[in-house]
C-alpha positions in Angstrom: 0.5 18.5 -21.3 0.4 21.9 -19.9 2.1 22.4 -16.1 -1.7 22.3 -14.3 -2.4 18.8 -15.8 1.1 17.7 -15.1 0.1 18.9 -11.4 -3.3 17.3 -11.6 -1.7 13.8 -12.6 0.7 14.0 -10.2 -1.9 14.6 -7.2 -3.7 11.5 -8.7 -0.8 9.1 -8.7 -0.1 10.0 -5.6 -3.5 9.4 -4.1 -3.6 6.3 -5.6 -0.4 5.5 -3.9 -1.7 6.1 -0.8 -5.0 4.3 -1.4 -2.7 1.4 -1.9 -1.6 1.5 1.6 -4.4 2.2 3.2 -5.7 -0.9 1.1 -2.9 -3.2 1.9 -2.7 -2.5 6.0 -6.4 -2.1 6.4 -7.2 -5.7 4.4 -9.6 -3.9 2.2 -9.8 -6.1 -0.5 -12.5 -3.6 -2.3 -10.4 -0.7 -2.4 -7.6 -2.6 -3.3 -9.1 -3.9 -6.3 -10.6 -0.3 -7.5 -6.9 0.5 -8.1 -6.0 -1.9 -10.3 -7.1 -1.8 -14.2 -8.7 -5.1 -15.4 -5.4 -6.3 -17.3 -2.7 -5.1 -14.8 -0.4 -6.9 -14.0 2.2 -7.2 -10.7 5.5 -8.8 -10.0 6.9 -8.6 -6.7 9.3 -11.4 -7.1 7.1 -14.2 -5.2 4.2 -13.3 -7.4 4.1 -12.8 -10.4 0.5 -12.5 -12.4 -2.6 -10.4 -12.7 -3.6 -7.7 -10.4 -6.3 -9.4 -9.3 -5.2 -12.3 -8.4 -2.6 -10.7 -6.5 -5.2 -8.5 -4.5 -6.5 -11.5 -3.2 -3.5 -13.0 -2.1 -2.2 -9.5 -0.1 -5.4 -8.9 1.5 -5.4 -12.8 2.9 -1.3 -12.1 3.7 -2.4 -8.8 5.7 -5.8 -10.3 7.4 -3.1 -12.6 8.7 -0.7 -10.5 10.3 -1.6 -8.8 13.7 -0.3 -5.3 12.5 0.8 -4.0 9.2 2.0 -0.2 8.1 3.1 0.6 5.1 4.4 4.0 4.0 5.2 5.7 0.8 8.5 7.9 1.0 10.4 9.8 -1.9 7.5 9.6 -5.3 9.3 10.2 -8.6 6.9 10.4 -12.1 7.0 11.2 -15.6 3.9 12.0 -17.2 3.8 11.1 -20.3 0.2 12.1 -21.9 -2.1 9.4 -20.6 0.9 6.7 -19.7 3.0 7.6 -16.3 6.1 6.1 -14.8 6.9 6.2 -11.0 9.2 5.3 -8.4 7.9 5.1 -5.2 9.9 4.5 -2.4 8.4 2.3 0.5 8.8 1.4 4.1 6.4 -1.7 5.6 6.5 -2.7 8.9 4.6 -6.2 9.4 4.3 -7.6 12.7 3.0 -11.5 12.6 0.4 -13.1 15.2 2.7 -14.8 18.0 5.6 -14.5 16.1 8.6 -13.5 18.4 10.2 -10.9 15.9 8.9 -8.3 13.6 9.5 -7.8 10.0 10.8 -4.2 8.2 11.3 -4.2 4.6 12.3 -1.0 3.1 12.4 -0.9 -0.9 11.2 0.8 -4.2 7.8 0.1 -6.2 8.1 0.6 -9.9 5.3 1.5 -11.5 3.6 1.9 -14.4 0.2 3.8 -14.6 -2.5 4.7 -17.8 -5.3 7.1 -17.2 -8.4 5.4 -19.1 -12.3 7.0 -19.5 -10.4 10.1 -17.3 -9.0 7.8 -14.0 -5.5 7.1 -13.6 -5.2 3.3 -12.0 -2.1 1.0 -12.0 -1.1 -0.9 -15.1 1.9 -2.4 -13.9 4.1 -2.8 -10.0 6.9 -4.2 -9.4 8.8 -4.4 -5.9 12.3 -4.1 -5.1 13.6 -4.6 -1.5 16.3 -2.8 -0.8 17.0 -3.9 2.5 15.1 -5.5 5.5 15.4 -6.4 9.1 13.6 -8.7 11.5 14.3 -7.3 14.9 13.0 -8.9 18.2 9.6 -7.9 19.3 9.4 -5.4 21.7 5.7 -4.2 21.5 4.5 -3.5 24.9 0.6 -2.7 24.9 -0.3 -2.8 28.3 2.7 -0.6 30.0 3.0 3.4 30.6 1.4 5.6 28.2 0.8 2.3 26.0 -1.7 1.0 28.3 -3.7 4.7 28.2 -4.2 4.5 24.3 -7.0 2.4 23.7 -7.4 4.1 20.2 -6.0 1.1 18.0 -6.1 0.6 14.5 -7.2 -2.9 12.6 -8.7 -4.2 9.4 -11.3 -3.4 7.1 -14.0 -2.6 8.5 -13.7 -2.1 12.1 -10.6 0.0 11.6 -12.0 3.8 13.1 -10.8 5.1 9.6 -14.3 3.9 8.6 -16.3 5.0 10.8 -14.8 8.8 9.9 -15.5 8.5 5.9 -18.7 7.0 6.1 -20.0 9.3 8.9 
């Protein structure tokens, strides 16, 4: 590979990474699927199976949970023709419907990715926390400048994010 299509894959594994957020926080079970191929696979330690199953199963977790953020830090790949390696490192912030505490998780995804028919999707993930916390709730939506930002985000599809790509 020459240095513009080691560029060009790069850009593409990291949108994909971010479509996976997006995805995950805004229970958007379609888009989540898109970035899968048909025979990936995932293990995140308490799942371990087929992509699809597991998409599924995370946008049913995330519909669940009041709020949910996730966000891709340091992004480390090796192209390697049409196979990629990646280590992506993640911070998720899940806050539970009437739970008294929220939830931070920060870890690593280990990926494996194959361009096929020219589109670069995930073959493999795996998750590794590195560290989490679950301090008390503090959210305070009605108080000071809080109370003046009636902008809020949600799930698929009411989130505004929508309403901006499809306009």
């Amino acid at each position: 590979m020459n240095d513009l299509d080691t560029l060009l894959a790069k850009q593409a594994l990291h949108d994909l990474n971010m479509a996976y957020n997006r995805a995950v926080d805004r229970a958007d079970e379609a888009l989540l699927r898109s970035l899968w191929h048909p025979d990936a696979t995932v293990d995140f330690g308490y799942f371990t199976g087929s992509a699809a199953e597991f998409c599924g199963l995370a946008v049913g977790a995330t519909g669940g949970l009041a709020r949910s953020f996730h966000m891709a830090g340091n992004e480390w790949f090796d192209i390697r023709g049409d196979q990629a390696v990646g280590e992506i490192y993640s911070l998720t912030l899940a806050a539970a419907s009437g739970a008294d505490t929220d939830s931070i998780l920060y870890g690593r995804y280990l990926d494996r990715y194959e361009r096929r028919e020219g589109l670069w999707k995930f073959s493999h993930r795996q998750y590794l926390m590195d560290w989490n916390a679950s301090p008390a709730r503090t959210v305070c939506w009605d108080q000071g400048v809080f109370a003046l930002m009636q902008h809020r985000g949600g799930h698929a599809p009411g989130d505004a994010v929508y309403g901006l790509w499809n306009a």
